[in-house]
N, C-alpha and C positions, 0 to 999 in steps of 0.2 A: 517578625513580631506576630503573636498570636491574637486570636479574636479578641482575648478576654484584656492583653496589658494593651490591646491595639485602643480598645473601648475606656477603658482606664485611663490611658492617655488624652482620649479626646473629654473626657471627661472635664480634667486638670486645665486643658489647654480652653475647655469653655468656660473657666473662669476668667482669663485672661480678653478671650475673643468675644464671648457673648455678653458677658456680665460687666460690659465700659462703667456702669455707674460705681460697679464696688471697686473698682481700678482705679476709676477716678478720685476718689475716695482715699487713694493712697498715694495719689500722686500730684504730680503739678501737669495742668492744660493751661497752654498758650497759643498762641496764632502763631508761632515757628514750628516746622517740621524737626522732631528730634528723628535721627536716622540710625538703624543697626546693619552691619552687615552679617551674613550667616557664615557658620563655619565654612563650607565651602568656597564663599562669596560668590557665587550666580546669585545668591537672593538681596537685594537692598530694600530693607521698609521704613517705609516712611508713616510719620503721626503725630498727630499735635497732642502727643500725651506717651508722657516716658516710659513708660511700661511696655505700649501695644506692640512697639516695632520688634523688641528684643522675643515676646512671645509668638509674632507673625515669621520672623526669620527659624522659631525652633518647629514649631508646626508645620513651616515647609520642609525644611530638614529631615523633618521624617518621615513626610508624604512621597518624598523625593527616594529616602533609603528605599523605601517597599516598594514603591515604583521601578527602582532600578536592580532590586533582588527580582522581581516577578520578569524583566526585561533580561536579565541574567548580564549586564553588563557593568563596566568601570563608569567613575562618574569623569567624562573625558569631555564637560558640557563648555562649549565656544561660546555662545552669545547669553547676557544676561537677564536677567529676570527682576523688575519692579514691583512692590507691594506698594502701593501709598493709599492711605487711607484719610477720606475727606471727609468734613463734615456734610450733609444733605441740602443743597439750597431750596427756597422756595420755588423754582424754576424747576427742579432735578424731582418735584414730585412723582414723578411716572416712571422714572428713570431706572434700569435695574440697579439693587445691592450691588452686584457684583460684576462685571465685565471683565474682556480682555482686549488689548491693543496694542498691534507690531507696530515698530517702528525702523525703517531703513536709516545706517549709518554708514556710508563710504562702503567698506564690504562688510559688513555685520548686520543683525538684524538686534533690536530689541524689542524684550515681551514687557507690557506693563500691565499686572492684574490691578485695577481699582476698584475699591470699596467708599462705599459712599454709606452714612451713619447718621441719625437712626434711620431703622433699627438696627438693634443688635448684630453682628457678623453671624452669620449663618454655616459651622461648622461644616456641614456637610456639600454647601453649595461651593463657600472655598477650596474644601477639599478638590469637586473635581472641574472645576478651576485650575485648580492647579496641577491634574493629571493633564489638560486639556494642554496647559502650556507647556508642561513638558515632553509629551509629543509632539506637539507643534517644534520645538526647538530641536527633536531629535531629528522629524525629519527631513526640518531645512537647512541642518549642521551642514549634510554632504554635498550642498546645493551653493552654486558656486554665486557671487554675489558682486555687480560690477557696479562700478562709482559709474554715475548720470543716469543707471539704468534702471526703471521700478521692477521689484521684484513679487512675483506674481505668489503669494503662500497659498496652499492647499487648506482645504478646510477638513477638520477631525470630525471622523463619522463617531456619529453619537457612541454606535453599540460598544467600540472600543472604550473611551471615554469612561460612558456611564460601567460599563464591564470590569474596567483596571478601578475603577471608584471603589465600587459595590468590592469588591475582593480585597481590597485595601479596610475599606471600612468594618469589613464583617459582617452583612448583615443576612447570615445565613442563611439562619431558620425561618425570618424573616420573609425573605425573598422565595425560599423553596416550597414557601406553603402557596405564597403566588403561585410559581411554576406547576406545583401536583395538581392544584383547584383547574387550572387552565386543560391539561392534560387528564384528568378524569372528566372535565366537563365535554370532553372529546374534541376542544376546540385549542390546538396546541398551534401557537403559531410557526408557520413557515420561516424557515433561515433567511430566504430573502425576502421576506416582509422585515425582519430583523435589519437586515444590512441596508435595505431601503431607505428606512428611516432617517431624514434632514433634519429636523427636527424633532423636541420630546413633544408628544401626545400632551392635546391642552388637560382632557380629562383624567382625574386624579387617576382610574383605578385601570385606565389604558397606557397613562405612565408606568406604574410601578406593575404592570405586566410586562413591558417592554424592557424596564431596568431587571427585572429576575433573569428577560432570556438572554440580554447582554454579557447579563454576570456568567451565564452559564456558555455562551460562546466563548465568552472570551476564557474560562478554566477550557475549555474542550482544546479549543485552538492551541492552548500553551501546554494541555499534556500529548497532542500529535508528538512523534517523534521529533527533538530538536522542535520543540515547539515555541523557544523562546526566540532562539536566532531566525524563524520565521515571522514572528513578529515583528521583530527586529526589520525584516528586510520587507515587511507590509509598508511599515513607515517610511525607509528609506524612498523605496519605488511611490508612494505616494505624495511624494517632496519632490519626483522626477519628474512624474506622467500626473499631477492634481487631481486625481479622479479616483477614487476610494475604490469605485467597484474595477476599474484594471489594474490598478495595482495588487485586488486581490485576485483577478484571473494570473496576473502576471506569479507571483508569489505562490498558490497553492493549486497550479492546476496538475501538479502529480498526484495528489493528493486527493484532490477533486477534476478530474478529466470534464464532468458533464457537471448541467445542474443537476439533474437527477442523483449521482452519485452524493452530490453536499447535500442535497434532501435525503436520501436515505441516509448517509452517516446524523446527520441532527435529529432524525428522529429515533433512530438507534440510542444517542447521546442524550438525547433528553426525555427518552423510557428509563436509561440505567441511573440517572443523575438524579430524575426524582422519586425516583422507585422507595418505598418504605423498608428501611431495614432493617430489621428486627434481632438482636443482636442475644436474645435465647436460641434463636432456629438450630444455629450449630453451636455445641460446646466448643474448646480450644481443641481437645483431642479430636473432636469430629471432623474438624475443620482439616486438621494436620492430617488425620487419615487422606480424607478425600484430596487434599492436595498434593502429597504425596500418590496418589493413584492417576493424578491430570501429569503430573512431570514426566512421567514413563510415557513416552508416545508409540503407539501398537502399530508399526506401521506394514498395516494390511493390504490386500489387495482392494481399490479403489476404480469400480464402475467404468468406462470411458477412460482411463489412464492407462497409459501405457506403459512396461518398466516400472512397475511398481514392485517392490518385495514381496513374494510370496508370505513372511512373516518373519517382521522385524520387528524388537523392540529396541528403543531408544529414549535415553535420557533427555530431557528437554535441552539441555546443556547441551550435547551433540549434535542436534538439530544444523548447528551451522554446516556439519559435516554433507550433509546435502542439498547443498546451497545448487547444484547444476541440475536436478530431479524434478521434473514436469510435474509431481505432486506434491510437494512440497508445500505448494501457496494453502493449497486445499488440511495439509493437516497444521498448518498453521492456523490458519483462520477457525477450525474447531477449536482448538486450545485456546485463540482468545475467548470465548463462547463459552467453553467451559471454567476458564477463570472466573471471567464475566458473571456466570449464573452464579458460580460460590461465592464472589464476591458481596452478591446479594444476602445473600445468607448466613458469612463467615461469623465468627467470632473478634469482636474489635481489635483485637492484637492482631489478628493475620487481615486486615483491610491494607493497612500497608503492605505489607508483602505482597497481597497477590497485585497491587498495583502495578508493582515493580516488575513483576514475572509476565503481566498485559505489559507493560511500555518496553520490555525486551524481546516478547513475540513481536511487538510493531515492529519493532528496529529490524528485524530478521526477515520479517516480511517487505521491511520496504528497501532490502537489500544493504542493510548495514551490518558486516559481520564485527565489524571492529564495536560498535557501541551496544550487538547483541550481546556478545562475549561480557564485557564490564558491565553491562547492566544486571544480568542474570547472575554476575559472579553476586554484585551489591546486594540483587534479592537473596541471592541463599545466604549470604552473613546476617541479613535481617531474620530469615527465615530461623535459623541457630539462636540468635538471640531471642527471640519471641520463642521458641521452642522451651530454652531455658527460662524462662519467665513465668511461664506457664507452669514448669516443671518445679518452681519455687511454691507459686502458687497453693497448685496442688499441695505441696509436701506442709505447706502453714496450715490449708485449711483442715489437713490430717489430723496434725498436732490440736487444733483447734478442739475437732469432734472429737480427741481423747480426753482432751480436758474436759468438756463439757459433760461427756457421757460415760458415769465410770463402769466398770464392768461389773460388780459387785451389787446386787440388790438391794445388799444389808444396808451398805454403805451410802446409801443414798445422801442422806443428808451431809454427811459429813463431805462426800463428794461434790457437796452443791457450792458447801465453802470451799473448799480448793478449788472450783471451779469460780467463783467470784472472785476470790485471792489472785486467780492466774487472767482472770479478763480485766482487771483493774491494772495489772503489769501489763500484759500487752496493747492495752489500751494508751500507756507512756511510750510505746516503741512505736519513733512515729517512722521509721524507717524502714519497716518491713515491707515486703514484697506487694502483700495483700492489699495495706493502706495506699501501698504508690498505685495500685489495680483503681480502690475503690476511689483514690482522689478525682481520677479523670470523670467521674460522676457527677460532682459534687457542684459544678456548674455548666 
């Protein structure tokens, strides 16, 4: 789901979730629990008012779908999940909105999220709420669980949490104006100040510094190569060993051998993430040239290596071909560099692709020929299609500047009504090439 029907949605669903008075309004409150289950049924919600449960079971449902598209897995979920929602006693004044509480049953665990009311349900705090319990449930799926015996659960490190929220929710622009302000001010936080983190920061604007850099670990983390099933096995091992920070030594130390190495890649990662992009720098053609010039790899004689071709050229695609050559790692890691930089720069139809052409050099460099091969096959079919798009483009906005500008001096005016006649018609074509270009603007 995209930013815009993600936001849209949560919109509809704060009718339901925020607004109890206009619900109640349409419905009957009693002091019995009306109960829905969710399409999946892990979710049961409970509430003394017939509407909320049915809207609390579709809201998890969804938070759940994009959780487990971002997690790249089946929904294969064992232990179940409670909503219920309570009225606020005079006692529970202090008390948070929203909480979570396991509970042990013979070999099963159960998760209870409770809402307590007024105030209104807090969209965003249930949301990750409910990311919070659903890694909690993934990672204690594989964890074996004995009748008489208490079962010890790991606690979910914020930056994940708050990370899979923020990405879930959208709140891009948002957040990445946090991240640039942090990052020009020269004071960019360290990864493991990130990962540190037990809790959120009391202070409003130390919070929502810390929720920018989570968001942005946690995209980084998931575009590493196989970056989902590494998450994946974060969680597992952290439902094994309880301890966030070995689980992720245990998880990513090919990836990251030292700290030094996870502090240079984050801040590598978080120069290109919130770098400004300016999306005149390269036209479409310009981009294509240049990237077409980065696929061809020259491969020259290289300083300190030994067995290097005197002068080789190779297609990026062949690259696997010298998968056993002690310089290899060295002309791979310039091509990511130089994706990298034109990335910066590209024209918005080729951001994807060169995505695709960096997450296929990783695979190659981190020794995967089989998911090189299929990744770089995917970028060139993107690369063809965005080429052809482009090539549409172009050919409309030809037609366009013909109409508009006729060749004829004499004919000016008469030109100018053919030339209204024909932008009044293409103005009803809402399926041209150009409009599908300019829509992606438009919000």
């Amino acid at each position: 789901m995209n930013a815009r029907h993600w936001s849209r949605f949560l919109a509809v669903a704060g009718i339901a979730l925020g607004q109890l008075r206009d619900v109640r309004a349409a419905s009957t409150v009693t002091n019995a629990l009306a109960t829905t289950i969710s399409a999946s049924r892990q979710f049961t919600a409970y509430a003394n008012n017939q509407l909320l449960p049915s809207a609390l079971c579709v809201y998890a449902e969804r938070v759940k779908r994009e959780w487990l598209r971002r997690m790249d897995m089946a929904d294969n979920w064992r232990d179940p999940i409670l909503l219920v929602v309570r009225t606020r006693e005079p006692a529970q004044a202090n008390t948070p909105a929203i909480s979570m509480a396991m509970f042990q049953t013979d070999t099963h665990l159960k998760y209870q999220i409770r809402c307590l009311i007024p105030p209104p349900l807090d969209e965003s705090e249930l949301l990750v709420m409910i990311i919070e319990t659903l890694s909690s449930e993934w990672a204690n799926r594989g964890q074996p669980i004995g009748r008489g015996r208490l079962y010890a659960a790991p606690v979910m490190p914020p930056w994940l949490v708050e990370g899979l929220a923020a990405s879930i929710q959208g709140r891009f622009e948002f957040l990445l104006a946090i991240a640039r302000r942090s990052v020009a001010a020269g004071r960019p936080q360290q990864v493991a100040d990130v990962l540190d983190v037990k809790i959120l920061p009391g202070d409003p604007a130390d919070r929502q510094l810390f929720q920018a850099n989570a968001w942005l670990l946690t995209e980084s983390l998931l575009a590493l190569p196989d970056g989902s099933r590494k998450l994946r096995n974060f969680l597992s091992e952290l439902g094994a060993q309880k301890a966030a920070s070995n689980a992720f030594g245990t998880v990513y130390h090919q990836d990251f051998p030292q700290d030094a190495t996870l502090e240079e890649w984050w801040s590598q990662e978080l120069a290109r993430r919130t770098s400004v992009t300016v999306a005149q720098d390269r036209s479409a053609e310009e981009t294509a040239r240049q990237l077409g010039a980065i696929l061809v790899a020259k491969l020259g004689p290289i300083t300190g290596r030994k067995g290097m071709p005197e002068q080789t050229e190779a297609t990026l695609d062949k690259l696997w071909l010298y998968t056993e050559e002690p310089w290899l790692s060295d002309v791979l890691k310039l091509k990511i560099d130089q994706l990298g930089a034109l990335r910066s720069q590209a024209h918005p139809f080729y951001q994807p692709v060169l995505d695709e052409y960096i997450n296929a050099v990783k695979w190659l460099l981190h020794g995967s020929i089989v998911h090189f091969r299929r990744t770089v096959r995917h970028a060139a079919a993107m690369q063809a299609a965005v080429e052809k798009q482009s090539r549409a483009v172009a050919a409309y906005l030809d037609q366009a500047d013909r109409v508009y500008a006729p060749e004829e001096l004499s004919q000016v005016f008469s030109g100018y009504f053919q030339a209204f006649d024909q932008a009044q018609k293409l103005q009803e074509e809402r399926s041209s090439p150009i409009s599908d270009y300019l829509d992606k603007f438009d919000h």
